[in-house]
C-alpha positions as CSV (number, residue, x, y, z in Angstrom):
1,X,53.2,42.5,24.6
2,X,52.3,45.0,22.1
3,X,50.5,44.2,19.0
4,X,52.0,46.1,16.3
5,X,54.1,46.2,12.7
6,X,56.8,45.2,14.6
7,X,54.9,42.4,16.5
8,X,53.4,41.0,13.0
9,X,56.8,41.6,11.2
10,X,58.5,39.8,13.3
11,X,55.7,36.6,14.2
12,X,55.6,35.9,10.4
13,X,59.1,36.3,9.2
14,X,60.5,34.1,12.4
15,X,57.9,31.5,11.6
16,X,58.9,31.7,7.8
17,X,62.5,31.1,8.5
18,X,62.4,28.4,11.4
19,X,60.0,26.8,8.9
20,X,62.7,27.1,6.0
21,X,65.1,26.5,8.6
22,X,63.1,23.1,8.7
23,X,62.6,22.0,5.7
24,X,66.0,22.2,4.2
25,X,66.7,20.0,7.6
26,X,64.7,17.4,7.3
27,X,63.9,17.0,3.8
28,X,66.6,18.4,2.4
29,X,69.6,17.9,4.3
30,X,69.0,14.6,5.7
31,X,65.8,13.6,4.0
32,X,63.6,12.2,6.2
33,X,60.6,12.9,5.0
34,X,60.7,9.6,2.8
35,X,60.4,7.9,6.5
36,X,57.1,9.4,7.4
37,X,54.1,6.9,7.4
38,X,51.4,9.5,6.2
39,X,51.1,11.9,3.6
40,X,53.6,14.6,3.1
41,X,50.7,17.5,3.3
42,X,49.9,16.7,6.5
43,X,53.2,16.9,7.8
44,X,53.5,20.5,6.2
45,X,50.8,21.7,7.5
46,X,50.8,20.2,10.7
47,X,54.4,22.0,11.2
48,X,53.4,25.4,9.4
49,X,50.9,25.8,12.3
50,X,53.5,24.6,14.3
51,X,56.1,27.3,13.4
52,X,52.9,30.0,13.7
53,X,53.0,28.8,17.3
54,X,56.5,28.8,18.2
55,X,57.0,31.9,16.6
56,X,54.3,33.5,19.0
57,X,56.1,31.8,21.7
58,X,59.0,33.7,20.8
59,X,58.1,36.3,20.1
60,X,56.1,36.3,24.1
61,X,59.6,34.7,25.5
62,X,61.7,38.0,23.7
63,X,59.3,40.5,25.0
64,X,59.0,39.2,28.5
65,X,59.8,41.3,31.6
66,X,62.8,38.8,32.7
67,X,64.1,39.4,29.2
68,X,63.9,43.2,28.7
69,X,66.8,42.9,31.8
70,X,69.0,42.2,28.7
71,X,69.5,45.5,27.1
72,X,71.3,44.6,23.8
73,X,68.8,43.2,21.5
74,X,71.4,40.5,19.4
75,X,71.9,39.1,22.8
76,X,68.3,38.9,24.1
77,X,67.1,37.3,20.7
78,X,69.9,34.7,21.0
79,X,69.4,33.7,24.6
80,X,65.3,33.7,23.7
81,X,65.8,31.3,20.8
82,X,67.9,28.8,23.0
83,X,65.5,29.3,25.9
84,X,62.6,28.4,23.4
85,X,64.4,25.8,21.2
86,X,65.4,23.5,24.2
87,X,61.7,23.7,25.5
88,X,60.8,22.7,21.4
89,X,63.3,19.9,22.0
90,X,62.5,18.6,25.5
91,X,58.6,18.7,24.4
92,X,59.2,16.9,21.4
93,X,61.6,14.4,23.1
94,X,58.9,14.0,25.3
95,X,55.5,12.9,23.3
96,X,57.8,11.4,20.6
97,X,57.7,13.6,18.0
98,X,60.8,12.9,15.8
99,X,60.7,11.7,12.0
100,X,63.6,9.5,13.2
101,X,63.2,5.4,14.8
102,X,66.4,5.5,16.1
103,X,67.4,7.9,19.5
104,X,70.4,7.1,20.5
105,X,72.1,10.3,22.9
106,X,74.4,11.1,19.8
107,X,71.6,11.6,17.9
108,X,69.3,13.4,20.6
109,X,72.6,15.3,21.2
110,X,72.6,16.6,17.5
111,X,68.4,16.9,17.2
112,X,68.7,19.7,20.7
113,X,71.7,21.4,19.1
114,X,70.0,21.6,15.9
115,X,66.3,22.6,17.4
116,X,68.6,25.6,19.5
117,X,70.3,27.0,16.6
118,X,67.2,26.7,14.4
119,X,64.8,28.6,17.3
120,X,67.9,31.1,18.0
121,X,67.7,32.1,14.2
122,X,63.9,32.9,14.7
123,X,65.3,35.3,17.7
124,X,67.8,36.6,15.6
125,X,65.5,37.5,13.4
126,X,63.2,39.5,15.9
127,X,66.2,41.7,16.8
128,X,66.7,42.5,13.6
129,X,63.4,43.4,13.2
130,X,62.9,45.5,16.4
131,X,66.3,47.2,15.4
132,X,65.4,48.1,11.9
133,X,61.3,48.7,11.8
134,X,59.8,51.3,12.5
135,X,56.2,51.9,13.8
136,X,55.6,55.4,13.5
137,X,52.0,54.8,15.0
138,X,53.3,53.7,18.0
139,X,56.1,55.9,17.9
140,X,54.0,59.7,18.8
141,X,52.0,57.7,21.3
């Protein structure tokens, strides 16, 4: 994994829009942050270093050797942000991370959809990025 404008580009703007992604979600959309039992902060920035991470993850999961099999970029940025998303989901299934008291399979059902499709716009996002920037230092090398 190479560590440059395209790298940083695209770590920062994934984590920005999974996090947007996020909080139109959950405090928007359905607004569950009134059923958190500590401040509002925390939870921020608990999942803004959260997002930094995943991003990374990403990011390592789009660049990997298995994934540079799949040639068109769209394609390897959507099948990356499912890959990562379900692992987000099953992990946070797991150690009981969810805003919500209530799993019921319709509503762990929706939460994987929705943590797929939120992680596949993050991958999205990196192809668009390795499409369109260009790293010109990188570039003569």
């Amino acid at each position: 994994m190479k560590l440059n404008l395209r790298f940083f580009i695209s770590w920062i703007l994934g984590a920005v829009l999974m996090y947007v992604l996020f909080y139109m979600w959950h405090g928007v959309f359905l607004n569950d942050f009134k059923k958190i039992n500590f401040p509002l902060t925390w939870l921020l920035i608990f999942t803004s270093i959260a997002y930094i991470t995943i991003s990374f993850l990403l990011y390592a999961v789009y660049e990997s050797k298995p994934m540079r099999n799949i040639y068109n970029f769209f394609f390897r940025g959507v099948i990356s942000g499912a890959l990562v998303g379900f692992i987000i989901f099953i992990i946070s299934t797991v150690v009981t991370i969810s805003i919500s008291r209530q799993l019921t399979p319709q509503h762990l059902m929706f939460d994987c959809i929705w943590q797929i499709a939120e992680q596949t716009c993050g991958g999205l996002l990196m192809a668009l990025v390795k499409v369109f920037v260009i790293d010109f230092r990188h570039e003569e090398a």
